[in-house]
C-alpha positions in Angstrom: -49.2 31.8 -3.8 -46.0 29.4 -4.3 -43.0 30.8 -3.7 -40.8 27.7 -4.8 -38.7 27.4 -7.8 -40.3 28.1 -11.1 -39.2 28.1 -14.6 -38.3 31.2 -15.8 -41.1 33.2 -17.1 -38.9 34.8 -20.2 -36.7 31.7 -20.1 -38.1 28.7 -19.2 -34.7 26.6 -20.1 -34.0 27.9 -16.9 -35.1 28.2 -13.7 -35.9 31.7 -11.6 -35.3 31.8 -7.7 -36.1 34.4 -5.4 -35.8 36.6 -8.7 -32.5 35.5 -9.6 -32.0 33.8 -13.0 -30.4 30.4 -11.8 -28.8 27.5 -13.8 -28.5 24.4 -11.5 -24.7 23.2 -11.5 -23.0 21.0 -8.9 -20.3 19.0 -8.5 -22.0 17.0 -5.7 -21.6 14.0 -3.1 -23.6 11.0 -4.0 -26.7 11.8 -2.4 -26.3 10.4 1.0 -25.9 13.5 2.4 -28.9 12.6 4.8 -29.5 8.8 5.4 -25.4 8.4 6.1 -25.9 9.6 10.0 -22.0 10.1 10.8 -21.7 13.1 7.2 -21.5 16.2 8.6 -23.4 17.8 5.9 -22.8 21.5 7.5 -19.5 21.4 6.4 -20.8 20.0 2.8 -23.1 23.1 2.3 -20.9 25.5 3.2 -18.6 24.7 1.0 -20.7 24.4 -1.6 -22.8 27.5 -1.3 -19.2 29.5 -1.1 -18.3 28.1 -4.3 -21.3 29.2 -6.3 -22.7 25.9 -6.8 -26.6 25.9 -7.1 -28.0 22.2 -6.5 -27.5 19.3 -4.6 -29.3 15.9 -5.2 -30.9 13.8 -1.9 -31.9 10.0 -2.4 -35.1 9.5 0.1 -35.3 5.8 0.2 -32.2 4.2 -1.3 -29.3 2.5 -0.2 -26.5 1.3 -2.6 -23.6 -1.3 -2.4 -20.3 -0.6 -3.3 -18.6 -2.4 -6.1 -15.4 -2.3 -8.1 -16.4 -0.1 -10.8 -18.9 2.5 -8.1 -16.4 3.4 -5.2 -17.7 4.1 -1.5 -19.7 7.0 -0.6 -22.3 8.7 0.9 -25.3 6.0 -0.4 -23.1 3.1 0.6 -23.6 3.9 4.7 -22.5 1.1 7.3 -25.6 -0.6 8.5 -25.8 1.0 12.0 -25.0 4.3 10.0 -28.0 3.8 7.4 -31.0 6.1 8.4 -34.3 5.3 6.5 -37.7 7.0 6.9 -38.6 4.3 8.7 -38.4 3.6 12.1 -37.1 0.0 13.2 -38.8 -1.4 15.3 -38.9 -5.3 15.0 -40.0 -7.6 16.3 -37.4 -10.1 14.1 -34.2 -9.4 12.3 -34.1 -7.7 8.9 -31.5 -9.1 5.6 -29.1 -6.6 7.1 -29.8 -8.0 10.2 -30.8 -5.1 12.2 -34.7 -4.6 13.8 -37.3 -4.8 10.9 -38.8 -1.8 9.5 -42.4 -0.3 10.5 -43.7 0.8 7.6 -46.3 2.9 9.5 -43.8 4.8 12.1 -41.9 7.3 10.6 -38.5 8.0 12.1 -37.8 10.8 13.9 -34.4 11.0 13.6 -34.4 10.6 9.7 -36.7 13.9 9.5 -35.0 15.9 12.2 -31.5 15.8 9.7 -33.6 16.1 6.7 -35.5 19.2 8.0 -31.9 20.5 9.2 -30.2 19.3 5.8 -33.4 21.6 4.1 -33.2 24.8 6.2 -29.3 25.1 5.8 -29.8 24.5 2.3 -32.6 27.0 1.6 -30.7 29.4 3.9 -27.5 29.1 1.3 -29.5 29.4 -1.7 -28.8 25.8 -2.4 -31.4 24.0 -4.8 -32.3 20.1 -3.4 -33.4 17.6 -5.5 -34.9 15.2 -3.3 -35.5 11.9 -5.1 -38.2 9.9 -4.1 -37.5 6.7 -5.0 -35.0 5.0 -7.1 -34.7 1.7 -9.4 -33.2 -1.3 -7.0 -31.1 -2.5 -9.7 -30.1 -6.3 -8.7 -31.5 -8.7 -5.4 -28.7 -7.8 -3.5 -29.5 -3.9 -3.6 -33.4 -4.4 -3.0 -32.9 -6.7 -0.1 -31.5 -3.5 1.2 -34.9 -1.9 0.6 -37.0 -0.8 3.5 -40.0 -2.4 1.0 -38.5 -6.0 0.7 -40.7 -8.0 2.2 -38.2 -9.6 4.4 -37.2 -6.2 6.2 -40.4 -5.0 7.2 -43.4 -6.2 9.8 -46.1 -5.1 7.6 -46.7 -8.4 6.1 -46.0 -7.3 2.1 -45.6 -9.9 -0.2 -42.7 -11.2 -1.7 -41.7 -9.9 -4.8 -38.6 -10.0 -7.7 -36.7 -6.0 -8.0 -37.8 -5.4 -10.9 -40.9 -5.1 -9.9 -40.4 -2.7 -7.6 -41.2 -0.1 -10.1 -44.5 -1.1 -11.3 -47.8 -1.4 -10.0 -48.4 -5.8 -9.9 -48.3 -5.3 -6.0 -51.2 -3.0 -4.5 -50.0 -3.0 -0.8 -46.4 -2.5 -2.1 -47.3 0.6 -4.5 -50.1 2.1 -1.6 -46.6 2.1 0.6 -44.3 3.8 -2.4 -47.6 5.9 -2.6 -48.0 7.0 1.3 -44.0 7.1 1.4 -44.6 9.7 -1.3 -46.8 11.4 0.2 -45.6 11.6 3.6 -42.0 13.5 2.1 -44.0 15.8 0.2 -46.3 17.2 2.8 -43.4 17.1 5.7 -41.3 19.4 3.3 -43.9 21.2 1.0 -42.7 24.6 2.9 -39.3 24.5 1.8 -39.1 26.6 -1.7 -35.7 25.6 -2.6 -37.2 21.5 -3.8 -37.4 20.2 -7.1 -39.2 16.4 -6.4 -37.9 13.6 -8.9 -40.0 10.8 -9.0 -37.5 7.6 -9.7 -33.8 7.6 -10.1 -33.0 5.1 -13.2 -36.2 4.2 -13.6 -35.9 1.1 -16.1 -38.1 -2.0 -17.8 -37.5 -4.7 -19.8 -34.7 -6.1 -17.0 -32.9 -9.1 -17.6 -34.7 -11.3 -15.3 -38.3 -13.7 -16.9 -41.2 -11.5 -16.6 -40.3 -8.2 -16.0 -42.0 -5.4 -16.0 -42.7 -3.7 -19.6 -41.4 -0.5 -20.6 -45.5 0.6 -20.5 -45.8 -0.7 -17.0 -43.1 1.4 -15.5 -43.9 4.7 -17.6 -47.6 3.7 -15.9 -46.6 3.7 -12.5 -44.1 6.7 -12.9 -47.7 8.6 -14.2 -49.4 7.4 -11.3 -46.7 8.6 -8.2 -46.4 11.7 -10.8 -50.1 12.3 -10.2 -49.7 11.5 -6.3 -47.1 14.3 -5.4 -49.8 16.4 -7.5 -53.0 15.9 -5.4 -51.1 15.8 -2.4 -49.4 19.3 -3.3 -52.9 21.3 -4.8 -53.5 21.5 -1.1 -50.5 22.8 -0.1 -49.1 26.0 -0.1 -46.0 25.3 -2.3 -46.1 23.5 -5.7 -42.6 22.3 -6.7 -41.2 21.4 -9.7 -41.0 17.7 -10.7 -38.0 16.5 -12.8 -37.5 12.4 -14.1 -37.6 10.6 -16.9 -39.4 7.8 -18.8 -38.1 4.1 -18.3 -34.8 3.0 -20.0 -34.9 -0.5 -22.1 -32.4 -2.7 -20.4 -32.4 -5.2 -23.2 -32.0 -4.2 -25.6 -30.4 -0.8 -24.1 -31.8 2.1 -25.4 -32.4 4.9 -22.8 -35.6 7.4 -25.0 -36.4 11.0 -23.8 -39.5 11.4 -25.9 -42.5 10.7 -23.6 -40.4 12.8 -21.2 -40.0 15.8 -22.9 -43.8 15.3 -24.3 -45.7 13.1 -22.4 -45.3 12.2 -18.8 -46.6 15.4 -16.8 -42.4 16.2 -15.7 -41.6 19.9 -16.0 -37.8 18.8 -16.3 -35.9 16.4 -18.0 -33.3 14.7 -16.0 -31.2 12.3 -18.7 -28.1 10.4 -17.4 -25.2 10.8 -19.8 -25.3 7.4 -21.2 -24.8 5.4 -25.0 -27.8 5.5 -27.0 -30.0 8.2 -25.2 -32.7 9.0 -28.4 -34.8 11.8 -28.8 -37.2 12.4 -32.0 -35.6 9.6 -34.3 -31.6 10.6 -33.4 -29.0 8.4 -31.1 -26.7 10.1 -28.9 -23.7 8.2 -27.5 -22.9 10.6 -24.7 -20.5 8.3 -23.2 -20.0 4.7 -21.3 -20.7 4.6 -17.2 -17.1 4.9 -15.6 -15.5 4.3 -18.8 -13.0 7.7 -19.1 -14.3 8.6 -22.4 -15.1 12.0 -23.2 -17.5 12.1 -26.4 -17.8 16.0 -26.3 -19.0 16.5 -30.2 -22.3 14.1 -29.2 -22.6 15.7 -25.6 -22.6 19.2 -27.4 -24.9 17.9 -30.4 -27.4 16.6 -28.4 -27.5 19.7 -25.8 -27.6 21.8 -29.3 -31.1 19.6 -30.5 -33.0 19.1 -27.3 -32.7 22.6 -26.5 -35.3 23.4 -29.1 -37.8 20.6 -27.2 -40.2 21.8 -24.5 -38.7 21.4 -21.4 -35.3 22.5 -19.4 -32.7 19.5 -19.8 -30.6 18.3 -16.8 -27.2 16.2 -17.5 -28.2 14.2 -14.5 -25.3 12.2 -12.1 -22.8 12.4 -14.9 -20.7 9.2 -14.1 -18.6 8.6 -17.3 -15.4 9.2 -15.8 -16.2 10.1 -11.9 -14.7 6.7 -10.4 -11.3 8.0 -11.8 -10.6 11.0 -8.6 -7.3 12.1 -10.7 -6.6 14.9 -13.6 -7.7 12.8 -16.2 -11.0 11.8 -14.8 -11.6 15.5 -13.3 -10.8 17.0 -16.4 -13.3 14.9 -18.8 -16.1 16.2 -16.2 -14.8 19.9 -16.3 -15.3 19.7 -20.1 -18.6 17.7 -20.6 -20.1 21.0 -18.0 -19.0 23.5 -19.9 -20.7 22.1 -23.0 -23.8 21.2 -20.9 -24.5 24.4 -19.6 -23.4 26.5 -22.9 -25.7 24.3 -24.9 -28.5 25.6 -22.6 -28.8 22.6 -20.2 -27.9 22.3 -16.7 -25.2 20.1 -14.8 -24.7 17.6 -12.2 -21.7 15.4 -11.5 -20.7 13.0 -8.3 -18.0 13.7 -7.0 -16.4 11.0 -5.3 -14.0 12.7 -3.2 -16.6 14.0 -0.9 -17.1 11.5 1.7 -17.6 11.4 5.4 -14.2 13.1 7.3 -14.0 14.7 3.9 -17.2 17.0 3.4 -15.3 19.5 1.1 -13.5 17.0 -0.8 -9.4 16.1 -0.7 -7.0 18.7 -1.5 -6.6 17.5 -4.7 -10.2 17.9 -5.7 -10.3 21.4 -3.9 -7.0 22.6 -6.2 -8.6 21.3 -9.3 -12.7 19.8 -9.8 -14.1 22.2 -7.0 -12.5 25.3 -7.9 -13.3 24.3 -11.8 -16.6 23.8 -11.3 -16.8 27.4 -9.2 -15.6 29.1 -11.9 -17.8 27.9 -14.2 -20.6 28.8 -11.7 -19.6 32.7 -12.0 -18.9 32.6 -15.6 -22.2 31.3 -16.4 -24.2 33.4 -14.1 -22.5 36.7 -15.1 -24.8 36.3 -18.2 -28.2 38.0 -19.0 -29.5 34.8 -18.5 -33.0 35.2 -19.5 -32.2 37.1 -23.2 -28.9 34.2 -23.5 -29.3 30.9 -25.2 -26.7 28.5 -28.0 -25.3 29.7 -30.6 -24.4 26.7 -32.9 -24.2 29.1 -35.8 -21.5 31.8 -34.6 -18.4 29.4 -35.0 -18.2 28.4 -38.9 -14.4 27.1 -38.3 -11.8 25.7 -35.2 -8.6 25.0 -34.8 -8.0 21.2 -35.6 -9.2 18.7 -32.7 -10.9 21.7 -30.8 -14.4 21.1 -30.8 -16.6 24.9 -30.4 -19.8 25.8 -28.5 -21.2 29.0 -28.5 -23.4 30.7 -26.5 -25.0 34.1 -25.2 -27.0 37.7 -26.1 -26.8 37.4 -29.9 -24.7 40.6 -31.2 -24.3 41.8 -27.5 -22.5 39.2 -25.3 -21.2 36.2 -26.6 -19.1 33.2 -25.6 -16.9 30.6 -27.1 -15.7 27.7 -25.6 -12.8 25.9 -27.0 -12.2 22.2 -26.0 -10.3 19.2 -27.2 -12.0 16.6 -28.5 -9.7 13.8 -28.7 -9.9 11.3 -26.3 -7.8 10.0 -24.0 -5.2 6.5 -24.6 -7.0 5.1 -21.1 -10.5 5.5 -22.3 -12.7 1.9 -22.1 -14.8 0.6 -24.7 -13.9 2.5 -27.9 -13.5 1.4 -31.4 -10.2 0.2 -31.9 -9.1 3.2 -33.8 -9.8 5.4 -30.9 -7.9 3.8 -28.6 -4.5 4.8 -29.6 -3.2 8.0 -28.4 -4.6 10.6 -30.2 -2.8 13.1 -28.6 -5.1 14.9 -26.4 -3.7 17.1 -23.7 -1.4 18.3 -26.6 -1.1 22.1 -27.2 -4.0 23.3 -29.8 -3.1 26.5 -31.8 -5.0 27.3 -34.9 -7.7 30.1 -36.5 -11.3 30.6 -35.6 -13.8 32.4 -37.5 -17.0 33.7 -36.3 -20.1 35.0 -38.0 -20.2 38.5 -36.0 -22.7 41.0 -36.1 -20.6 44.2 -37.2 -19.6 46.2 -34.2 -16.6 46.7 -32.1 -15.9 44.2 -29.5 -13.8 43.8 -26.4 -12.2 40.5 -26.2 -11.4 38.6 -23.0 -9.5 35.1 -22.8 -10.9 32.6 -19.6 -9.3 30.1 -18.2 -11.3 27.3 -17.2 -8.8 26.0 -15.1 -7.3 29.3 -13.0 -10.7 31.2 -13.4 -8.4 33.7 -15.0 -9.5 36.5 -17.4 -7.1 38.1 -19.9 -8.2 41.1 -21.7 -6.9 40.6 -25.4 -7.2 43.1 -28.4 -9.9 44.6 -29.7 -12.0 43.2 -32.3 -13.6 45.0 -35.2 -16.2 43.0 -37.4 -17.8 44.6 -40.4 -20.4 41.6 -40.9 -18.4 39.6 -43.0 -16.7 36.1 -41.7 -14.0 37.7 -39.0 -10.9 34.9 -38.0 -8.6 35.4 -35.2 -6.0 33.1 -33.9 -6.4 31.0 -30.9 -3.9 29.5 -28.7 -2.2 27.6 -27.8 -3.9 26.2 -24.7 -4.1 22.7 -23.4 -7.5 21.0 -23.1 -9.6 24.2 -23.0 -9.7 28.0 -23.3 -12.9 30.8 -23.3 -13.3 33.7 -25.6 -15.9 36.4 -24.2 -16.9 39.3 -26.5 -18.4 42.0 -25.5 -19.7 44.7 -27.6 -18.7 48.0 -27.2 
């Protein structure tokens, strides 16, 4: 029998480990945590399993460039320090100009860290997504690509990036396919894996003949169905998250066929303009841009928690480029309304890098200890009874923007935040891009719909991790207002009843 990480059987929003209701949260590195050979990724666990934090996210077969809008980190290795599953071997130079790949020799010293980077991690309790592949994005990224034809001996034919993720090449998809293959078997005994398919899987690109949206969702199916076989003879059957393909052109990034269609049993969307799901359009925010855009983040969370499947806030980047207050901030808000509209977390943090495996002391003082307070508050819950409550709030102080969540009647919580964006935020409507004051003290009422009953009130502060027991509260049934504040950028109101 499997002993990996399931859904919860009285919760499947959520996942069960070990017997532990779990929500995955992280404020991670960017995945390199493995193929970067100098990261010492002992002192990266550590530090994450001591803060509470519940998953970390591994790229398999990816290599990234930097850029001036994507900083350096852990995906963007030197080329001696770039470790692939592939042995090199040459004979003949590769586009980075180290030995060509064979395809057919596995690398030893790739899957002695990955096994190492697995057992630490399972020992911590940590969750690993491990990502099996990824979209290559533009030519200069996929002639990094173990599977350009130019970088390997194995005589694979040339081919644009775009169609890296489709199925036009047979000897190119049987490698994806044996690639695939050859992770899942070498880790199928770990039981703290999820498996995602594709990072950013996407069709329609911008260059003549892409691939079709179809095509893509095809060939997702088809690796989808390979990790399947290749597990019904294992021991372990893992959980597999993704998504379908994003429209490049025009943009449009759906979540239908992946909630409903392609065989995922989570749902990883990245935080991103026009993200649809059953006829509505979410702007949850520009990549890098600072903007917060907490009322759609929290009104899409609200919707798709009523569809099929647990929803993961996947390698939120809308303000991680920005390693200050401001940018820390935006991502301390945006997972609070993530995980208390029922969805789960994950957010790069940029300030992990090697020589700095637990972050700067900046991030330490203020994202890392943010995000580990969160991590308690959330899993001090009866997670498997607690779920939104979009109706308990019927009115907030002006610009604070509520989300509600817990054990209806028994345990609730209220999560305060302001709304307004900030003056340095990209890419908004002209109106928005004054100063609307955000960071300003908010003071006001709020009134709840409470179950009548005695309550004991406690104030949280999402920034000290600080709880201050406040009054009793008495409801008879009837609308109940209290005041709030003031607090700057967020506050928590817990009610328990007595």
């Amino acid at each position: 029998m499997s002993t990996a990480l399931r859904l919860h059987p009285s919760n499947p929003k959520l996942f069960d480990y070990h017997g532990r209701p779990l929500v995955l949260l992280t404020a991670t590195e960017h995945y390199g945590a493995v193929m970067n050979r100098p990261f010492q990724f002992e002192r990266y666990l550590a530090d994450l399993a001591a803060r509470g934090l519940t998953l970390t996210r591994l790229f398999a077969l990816f290599r990234e460039l930097q850029s001036p809008i994507n900083p350096y980190s852990t995906c963007k290795p030197e080329t001696p320090d770039y470790l692939a599953p592939f042995r090199r071997t040459g004979p003949g130079r590769a586009l980075d100009l180290e030995p060509k790949y064979d395809l057919d020799q596995p690398n030893p010293e790739y899957f002695e860290r990955l096994h190492r980077f697995l057992t630490l991690a399972q020992d911590y309790g940590v969750i690993v997504e491990l990502v099996l592949l990824s979209n290559t994005y533009l030519p200069a990224v996929w002639e990094l690509n173990p599977l350009h034809s130019h970088n390997n001996v194995n005589g694979l034919e040339d081919a644009p990036w775009p169609d890296y993720m489709s199925r036009r090449h047979p000897a190119r998809f049987a490698r994806q396919g044996a690639h695939v293959r050859r992770l899942v078997t070498e880790t199928n005994g770990y039981d703290n894996l999820i498996y995602e398919i594709c990072n950013e899987p996407g069709g329609n690109a911008p260059v003549p003949g892409s691939p079709s949206l179809a095509e893509v969702n095809d060939w997702l199916a088809a690796l989808i169905a390979v990790v399947r076989e290749t597990e019904a003879r294992l021991p372990n059957q893992h959980l597999l998250a993704g998504q379908e393909a994003f429209t490049y052109e025009p943009w449009q990034q759906p979540s239908d066929l992946t909630f409903a269609g392609l065989d995922y049993d989570i749902v990883n969307l990245h935080p991103l303009p026009n993200t649809t799901y059953a006829g509505h359009r979410y702007d949850l925010g520009g990549f890098m841009s600072k903007q917060l855009k907490l009322r759609a983040l929290r009104d899409c969370g609200y919707a798709l928690y009523a569809a099929p499947k647990p929803l993961n806030q996947d390698e939120d980047n809308v303000a991680s480029q920005y390693k200050d207050l401001d940018g820390w901030t935006i991502h301390r808000k945006r997972a609070w309304t993530v995980l208390l509209t029922g969805g789960h977390y994950d957010y790069i943090d940029f300030s992990i890098i090697n020589g700095a495996e637990t972050g700067t002391a900046a991030s330490k003082t203020a994202v890392r200890s943010w995000f580990q307070h969160l991590a308690g508050f959330i899993h001090s819950f009866d997670l498997a009874r607690a779920h939104p409550l979009p109706g308990l709030v019927t009115a907030a102080p002006p610009h604070a923007l509520p989300v509600a969540f817990g054990v209806p009647g028994e345990d609730l919580a209220v999560y305060l935040a302001d709304e307004r964006e900030l003056a340095a935020a990209r890419d908004l409507p002209d109106g928005d891009l004054l100063d609307r004051g955000a960071g300003q003290p908010i003071s006001g009422a709020l009134t709840l719909a409470l179950p009548a009953g005695d309550y004991a009130l406690t104030v949280f502060d999402p920034q000290t991790g600080q709880a201050t027991p406040a009054p009793r509260l008495t409801s008879s049934g009837a609308p109940l207002t209290l005041p709030v504040g003031p607090f700057v950028h967020d506050t928590v109101l817990r009610l328990r009843r007595t």
